[in-house]
C-alpha positions as CSV (number, residue, x, y, z in Angstrom):
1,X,20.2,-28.3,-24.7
2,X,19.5,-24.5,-24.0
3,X,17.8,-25.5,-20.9
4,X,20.8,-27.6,-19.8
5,X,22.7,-24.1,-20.6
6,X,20.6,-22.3,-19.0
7,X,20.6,-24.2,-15.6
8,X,24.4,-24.3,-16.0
9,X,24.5,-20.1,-16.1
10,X,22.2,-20.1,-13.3
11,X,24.4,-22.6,-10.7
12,X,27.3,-20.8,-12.3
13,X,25.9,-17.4,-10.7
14,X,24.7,-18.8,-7.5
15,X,28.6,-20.4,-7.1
16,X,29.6,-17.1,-8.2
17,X,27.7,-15.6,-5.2
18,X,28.5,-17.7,-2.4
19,X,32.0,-17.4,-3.0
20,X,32.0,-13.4,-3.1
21,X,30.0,-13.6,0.3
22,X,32.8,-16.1,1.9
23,X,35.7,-13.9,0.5
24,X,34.0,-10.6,2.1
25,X,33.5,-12.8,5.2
26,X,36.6,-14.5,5.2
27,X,38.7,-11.5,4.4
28,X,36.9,-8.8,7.5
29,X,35.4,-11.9,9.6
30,X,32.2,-10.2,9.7
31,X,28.8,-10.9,8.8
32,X,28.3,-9.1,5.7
33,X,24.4,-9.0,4.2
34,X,24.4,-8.0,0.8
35,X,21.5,-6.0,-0.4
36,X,20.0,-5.5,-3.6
37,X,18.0,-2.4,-4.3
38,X,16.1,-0.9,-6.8
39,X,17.6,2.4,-8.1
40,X,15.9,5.0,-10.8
41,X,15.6,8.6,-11.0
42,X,13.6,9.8,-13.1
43,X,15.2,13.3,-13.4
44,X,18.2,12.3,-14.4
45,X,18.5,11.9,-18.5
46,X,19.4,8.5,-19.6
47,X,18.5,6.9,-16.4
48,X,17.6,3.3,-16.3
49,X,16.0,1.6,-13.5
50,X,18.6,-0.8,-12.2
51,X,19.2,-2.9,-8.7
52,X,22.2,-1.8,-7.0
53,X,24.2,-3.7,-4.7
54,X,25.4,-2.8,-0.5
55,X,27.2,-4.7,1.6
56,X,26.1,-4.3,5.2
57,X,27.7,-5.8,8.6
58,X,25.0,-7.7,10.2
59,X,26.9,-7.5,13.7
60,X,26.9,-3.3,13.2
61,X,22.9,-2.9,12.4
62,X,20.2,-3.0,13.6
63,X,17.7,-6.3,13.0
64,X,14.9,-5.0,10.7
65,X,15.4,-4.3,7.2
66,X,14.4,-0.4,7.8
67,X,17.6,-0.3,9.8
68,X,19.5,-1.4,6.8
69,X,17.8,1.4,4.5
70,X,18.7,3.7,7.2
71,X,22.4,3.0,7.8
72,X,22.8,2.8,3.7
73,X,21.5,6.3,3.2
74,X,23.4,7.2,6.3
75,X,26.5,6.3,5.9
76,X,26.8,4.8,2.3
77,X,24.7,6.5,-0.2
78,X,22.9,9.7,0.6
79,X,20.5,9.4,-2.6
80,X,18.9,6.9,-1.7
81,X,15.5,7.5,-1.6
82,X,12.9,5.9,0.3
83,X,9.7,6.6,3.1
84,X,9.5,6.3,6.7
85,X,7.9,7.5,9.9
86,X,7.2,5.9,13.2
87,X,9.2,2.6,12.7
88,X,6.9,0.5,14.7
89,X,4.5,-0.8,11.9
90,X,1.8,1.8,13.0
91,X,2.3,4.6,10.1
92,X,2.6,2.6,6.7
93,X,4.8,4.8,5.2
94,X,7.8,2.1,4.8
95,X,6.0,-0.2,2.8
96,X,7.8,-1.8,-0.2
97,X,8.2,-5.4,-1.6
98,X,10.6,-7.4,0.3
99,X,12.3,-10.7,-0.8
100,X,9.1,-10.3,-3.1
101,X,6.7,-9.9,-0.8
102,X,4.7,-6.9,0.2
103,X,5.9,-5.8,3.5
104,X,6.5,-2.8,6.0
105,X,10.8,-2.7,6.1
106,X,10.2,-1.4,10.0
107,X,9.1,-5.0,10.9
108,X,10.7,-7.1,8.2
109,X,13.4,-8.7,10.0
110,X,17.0,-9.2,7.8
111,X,17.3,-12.4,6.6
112,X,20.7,-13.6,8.1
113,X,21.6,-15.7,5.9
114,X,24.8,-14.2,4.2
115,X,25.0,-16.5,1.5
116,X,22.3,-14.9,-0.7
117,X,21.3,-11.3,-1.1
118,X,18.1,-9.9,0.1
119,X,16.1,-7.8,-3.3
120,X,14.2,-4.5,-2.6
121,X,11.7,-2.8,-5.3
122,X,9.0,-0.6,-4.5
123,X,5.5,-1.4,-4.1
124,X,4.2,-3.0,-6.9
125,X,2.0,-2.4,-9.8
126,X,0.9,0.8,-8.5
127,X,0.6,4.5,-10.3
128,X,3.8,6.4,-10.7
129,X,4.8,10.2,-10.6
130,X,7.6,12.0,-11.1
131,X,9.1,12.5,-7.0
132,X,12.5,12.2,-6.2
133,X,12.2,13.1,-2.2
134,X,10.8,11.8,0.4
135,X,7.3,13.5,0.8
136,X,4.4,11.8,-0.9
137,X,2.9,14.5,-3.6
138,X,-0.2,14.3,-2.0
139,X,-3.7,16.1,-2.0
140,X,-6.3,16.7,1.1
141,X,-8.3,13.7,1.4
142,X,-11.4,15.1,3.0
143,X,-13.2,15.1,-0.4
144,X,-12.1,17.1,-2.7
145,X,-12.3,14.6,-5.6
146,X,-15.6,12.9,-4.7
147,X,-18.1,15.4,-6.8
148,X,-15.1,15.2,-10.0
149,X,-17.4,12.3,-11.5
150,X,-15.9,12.0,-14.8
151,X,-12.4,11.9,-13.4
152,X,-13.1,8.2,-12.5
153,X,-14.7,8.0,-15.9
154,X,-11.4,9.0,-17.5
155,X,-10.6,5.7,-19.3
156,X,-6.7,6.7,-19.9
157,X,-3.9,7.5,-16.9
158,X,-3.2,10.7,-19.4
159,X,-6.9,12.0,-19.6
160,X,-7.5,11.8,-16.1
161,X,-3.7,13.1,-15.2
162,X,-4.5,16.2,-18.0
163,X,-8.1,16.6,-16.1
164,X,-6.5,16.5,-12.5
165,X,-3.9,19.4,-13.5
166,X,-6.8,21.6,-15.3
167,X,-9.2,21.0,-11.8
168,X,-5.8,21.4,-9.5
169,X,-6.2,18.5,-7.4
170,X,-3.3,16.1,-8.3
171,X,-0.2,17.1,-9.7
172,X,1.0,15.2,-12.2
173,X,3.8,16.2,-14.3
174,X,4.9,12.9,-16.3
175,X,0.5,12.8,-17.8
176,X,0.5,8.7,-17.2
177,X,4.3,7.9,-17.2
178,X,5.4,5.7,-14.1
179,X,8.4,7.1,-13.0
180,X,9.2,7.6,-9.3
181,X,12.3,7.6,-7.6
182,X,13.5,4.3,-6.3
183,X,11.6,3.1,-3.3
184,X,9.0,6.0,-3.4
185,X,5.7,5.3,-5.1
186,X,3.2,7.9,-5.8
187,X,0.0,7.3,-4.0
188,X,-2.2,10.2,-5.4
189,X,-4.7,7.0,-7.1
190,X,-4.5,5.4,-4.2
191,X,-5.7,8.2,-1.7
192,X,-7.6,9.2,-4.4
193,X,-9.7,6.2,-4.2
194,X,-9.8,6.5,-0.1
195,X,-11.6,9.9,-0.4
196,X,-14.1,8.7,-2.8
197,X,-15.5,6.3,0.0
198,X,-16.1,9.8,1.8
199,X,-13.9,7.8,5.3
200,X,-15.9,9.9,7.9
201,X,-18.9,9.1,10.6
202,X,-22.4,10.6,8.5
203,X,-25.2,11.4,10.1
204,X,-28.4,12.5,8.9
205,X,-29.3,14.8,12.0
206,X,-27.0,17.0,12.5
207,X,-25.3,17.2,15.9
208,X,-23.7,19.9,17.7
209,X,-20.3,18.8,18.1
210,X,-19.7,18.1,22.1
211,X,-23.0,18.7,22.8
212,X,-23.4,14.7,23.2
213,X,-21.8,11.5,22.1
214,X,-22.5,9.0,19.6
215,X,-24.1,5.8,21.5
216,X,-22.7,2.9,20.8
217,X,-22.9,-1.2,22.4
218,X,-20.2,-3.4,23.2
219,X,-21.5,-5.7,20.5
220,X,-22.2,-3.0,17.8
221,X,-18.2,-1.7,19.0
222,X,-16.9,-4.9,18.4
223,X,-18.3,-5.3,14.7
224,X,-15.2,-2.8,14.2
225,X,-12.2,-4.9,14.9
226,X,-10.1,-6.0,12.1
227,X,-11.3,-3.2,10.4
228,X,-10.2,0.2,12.0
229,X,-6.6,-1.2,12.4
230,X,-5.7,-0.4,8.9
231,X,-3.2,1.9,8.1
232,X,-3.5,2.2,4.4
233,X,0.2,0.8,3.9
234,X,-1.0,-0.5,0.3
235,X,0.3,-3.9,0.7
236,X,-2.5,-5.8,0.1
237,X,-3.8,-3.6,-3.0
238,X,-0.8,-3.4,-4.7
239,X,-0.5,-7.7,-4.2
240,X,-3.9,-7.7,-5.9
241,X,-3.8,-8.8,-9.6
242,X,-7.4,-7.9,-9.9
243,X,-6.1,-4.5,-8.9
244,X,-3.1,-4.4,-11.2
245,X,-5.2,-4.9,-14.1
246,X,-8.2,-2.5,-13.2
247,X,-7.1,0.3,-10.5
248,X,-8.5,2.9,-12.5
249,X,-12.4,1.0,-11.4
250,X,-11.0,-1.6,-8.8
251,X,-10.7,0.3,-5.7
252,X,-8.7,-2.6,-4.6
253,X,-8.8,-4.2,-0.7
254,X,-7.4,-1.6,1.5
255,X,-10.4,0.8,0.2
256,X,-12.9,-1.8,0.3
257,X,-11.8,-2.7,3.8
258,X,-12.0,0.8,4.6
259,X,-15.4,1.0,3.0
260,X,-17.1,-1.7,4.9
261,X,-15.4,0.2,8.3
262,X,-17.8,2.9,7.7
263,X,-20.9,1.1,6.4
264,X,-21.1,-1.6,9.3
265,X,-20.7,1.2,11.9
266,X,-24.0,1.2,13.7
267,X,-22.9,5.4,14.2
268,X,-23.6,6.5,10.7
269,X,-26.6,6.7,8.9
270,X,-25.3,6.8,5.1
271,X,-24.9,2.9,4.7
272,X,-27.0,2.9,1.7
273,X,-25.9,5.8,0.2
274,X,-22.5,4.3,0.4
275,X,-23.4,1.1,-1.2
276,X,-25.2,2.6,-4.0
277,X,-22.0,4.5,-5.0
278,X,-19.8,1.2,-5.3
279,X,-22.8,-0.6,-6.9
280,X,-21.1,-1.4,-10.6
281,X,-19.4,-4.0,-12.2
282,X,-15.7,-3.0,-11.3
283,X,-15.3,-1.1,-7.7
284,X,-16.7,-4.8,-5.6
285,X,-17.2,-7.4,-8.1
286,X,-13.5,-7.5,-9.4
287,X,-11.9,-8.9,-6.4
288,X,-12.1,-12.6,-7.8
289,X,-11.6,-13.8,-4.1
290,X,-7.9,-14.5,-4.9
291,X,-6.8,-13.8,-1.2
292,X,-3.4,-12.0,-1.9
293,X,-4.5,-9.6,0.0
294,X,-5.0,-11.5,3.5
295,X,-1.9,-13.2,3.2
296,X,0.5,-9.9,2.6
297,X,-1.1,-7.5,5.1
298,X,0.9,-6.6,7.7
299,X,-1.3,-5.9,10.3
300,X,-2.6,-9.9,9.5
301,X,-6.2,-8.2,8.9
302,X,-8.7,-10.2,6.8
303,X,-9.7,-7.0,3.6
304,X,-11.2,-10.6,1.3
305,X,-13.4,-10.9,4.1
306,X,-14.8,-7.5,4.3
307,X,-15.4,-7.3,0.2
308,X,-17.4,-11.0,0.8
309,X,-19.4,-9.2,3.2
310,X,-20.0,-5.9,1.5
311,X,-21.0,-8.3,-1.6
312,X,-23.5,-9.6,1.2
313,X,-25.2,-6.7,1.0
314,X,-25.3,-5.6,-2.2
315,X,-26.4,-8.6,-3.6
316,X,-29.3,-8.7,-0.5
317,X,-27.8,-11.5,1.1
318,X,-26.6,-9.2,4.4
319,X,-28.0,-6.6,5.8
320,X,-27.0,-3.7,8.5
321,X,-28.6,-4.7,11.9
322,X,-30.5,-1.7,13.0
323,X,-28.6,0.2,15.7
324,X,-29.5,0.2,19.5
325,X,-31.6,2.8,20.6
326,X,-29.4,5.4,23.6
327,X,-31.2,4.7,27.0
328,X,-33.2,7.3,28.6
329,X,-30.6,8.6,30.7
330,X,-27.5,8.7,28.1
C-alpha cells in the first residue's frame, strides 16, 4: 500500500511537471528548458545545500549546457558560482555531474526536451573547502608535497588538513568539512595526488637544457597516445567508487593514468623508482576494474587500461622495453 502511494506521489509530480512546462510554453510560445542546480554557500549562516530552479529559452542560448550556466549568472543570478576556461573541452575546468553523469558542461549538449528539467551538482564524492569564487585554492604542483611523507599517512581529513596549515602548503580553513560553493569543488587532494607522481620527464644524466633533444622513435612516440590527452578534468576519479571510499590512499584513475604517461615514456629513466613509490596495497590495487572511469571520461581515454598495465609491471608480468639507442649522427 505505501508503495502504491508512493508511485501515486511520484506520477503526481511528473504530471505536475509537464503541465508547468506546457503553461510556460503555452503562455510565451517559447522553448523554455528548466534547470535544476545545486546551490550552497558555505559562508552564509544557516545555509543549506538545495537545488534551485531557471527557466531558460532554448531558442535565446546557446546549445551546450556551459552556455546555460553562462546566460544564468549573466543575466539571472549573479551568485552563481561555477568554473570555466577555454570552452572547447581542452582545459577541464567546467567539469561537474550532468543529468548524473560526470561531464565537461562546454561539450554537454542541452537536452531539448522541455518536458523534464535537466539536474546539475558538482563533481562528486570529492574533498571539499571552504571557496565561494571562482579560482581553485590551489598550491604549486611542481612538488612541494612529495618529501611531506606522513601527510599521506594522515589517516583523518582533519589531521592532514591541521598538518597542511602548520607546513603552509594547502589552505584549509573548514579542518575536513566539505563545504564549497555550489558548482565549485576544491581540488587541493586531487592535485595533491598529481604532484606526488612527480609529472615531469627524469633523467639520470643530467642534460644541459637546449644543448640537445631527447631521442625518441615513432613507435616508442606512439606508446603515448591516449595518455598525454588528459586534462585532469576529475571525471573519471570522482565516478570511481573505489575512489570515494579510499582517496586519502587511492590515487584514483586520472593520476594513475598520468602515472603510467611518465613510466612508459622511453625519455625518462626513473620507471622504477616510480613504481616502487605506488607499490602498496591502496594507490594501484584498489581500482577493482569497475570501469566507471572509461565510460565518464570526456576525452573517451581508456585510465582502467593504463592501471591494468601498470599492475603489469608491478606484479612482473610487463615490463618497460628498453629504449632505442640515438644514431650516430643525432
Amino acid at each position: 500500500m505505501i508503495r502504491c502511494a508512493s508511485s501515486f506521489c511520484r506520477t503526481g509530480n511528473l504530471i505536475h511537471q509537464v503541465a508547468r512546462y506546457a503553461s510556460l510554453t503555452s503562455q510565451t510560445g517559447k522553448r523554455i528548458k528548466t534547470f535544476e542546480i545545486y546551490r550552497y554557500d558555505p559562508e552564509k549562516p544557516g545555509s543549506q545545500p538545495q537545488l534551485q530552479k531557471y527557466d531558460i529559452d532554448l531558442d535565446d542560448c546557446g546549445a551546450m549546457v556551459l552556455d546555460a550556466l553562462i546566460k544564468i549568472k549573466n543575466e539571472v543570478d549573479p551568485t552563481l558560482t561555477f568554473r570555466r576556461s577555454c570552452r572547447e573541452g581542452i582545459c577541464g575546468s567546467c567539469a561537474m555531474n550532468i543529468g548524473g553523469e560526470n561531464t565537461l558542461a562546454c561539450i554537454c549538449k542541452i537536452d531539448e526536451d522541455t518536458s523534464k528539467s535537466t539536474k546539475i551538482y558538482p563533481l562528486p564524492h570529492i574533498f571539499m573547502c571552504n571557496v565561494s569564487d571562482l579560482t581553485p585554492i590551489l598550491f604549486t604542483i611542481t612538488g612541494q608535497v612529495v618529501n611531506n611523507s606522513f601527510w599521506w599517512t594522515c589517516q583523518t581529513t582533519r589531521c592532514r588538513c591541521a598538518f597542511s596549515q602548520a607546513s603552509g602548503l594547502i589552505c584549509l580553513s573548514c579542518f575536513g568539512f566539505p563545504f564549497f560553493a555550489d558548482l565549485v569543488p576544491d581540488m587541493n587532494l586531487f592535485y595533491a595526488q598529481y604532484a606526488s607522481i612527480e609529472p615531469w620527464l627524469k633523467k639520470k644524466n643530467k642534460l644541459v637544457l637546449g644543448e640537445k633533444q631527447m631521442y625518441q622513435t615513432e613507435k616508442e612516440r606512439e606508446k603515448l597516445d591516449g595518455l598525454y590527452e588528459c586534462i585532469l578534468c576529475a571525471c573519471c576519479s570522482t565516478s570511481c567508487p573505489s575512489y570515494w571510499w579510499n582517496a586519502d590512499k587511492y590515487l584514483g584513475p586520472a593520476i594513475l593514468l598520468q602515472s603510467y604517461r611518465w613510466m612508459i615514456d622511453s625519455r625518462d629513466d626513473y620507471a622504477e623508482e616510480r613504481l616502487s613509490k605506488i607499490h602498496d596495497h591502496f594507490s594501484v590495487f584498489k581500482c577493482h576494474t569497475i570501469l566507471n572511469c572509461t565510460k565518464t571520461c570526456p576525452k573517451h581515454l581508456n585510465p582502467a587500461k593504463a592501471i591494468g598495465e601498470i599492475k603489469k609491471l608491478l606484479t612482473g608480468f610487463g615490463k618497460k622495453p628498453a629504449p632505442v639507442s640515438a644514431p650516430a649522427n643525432f
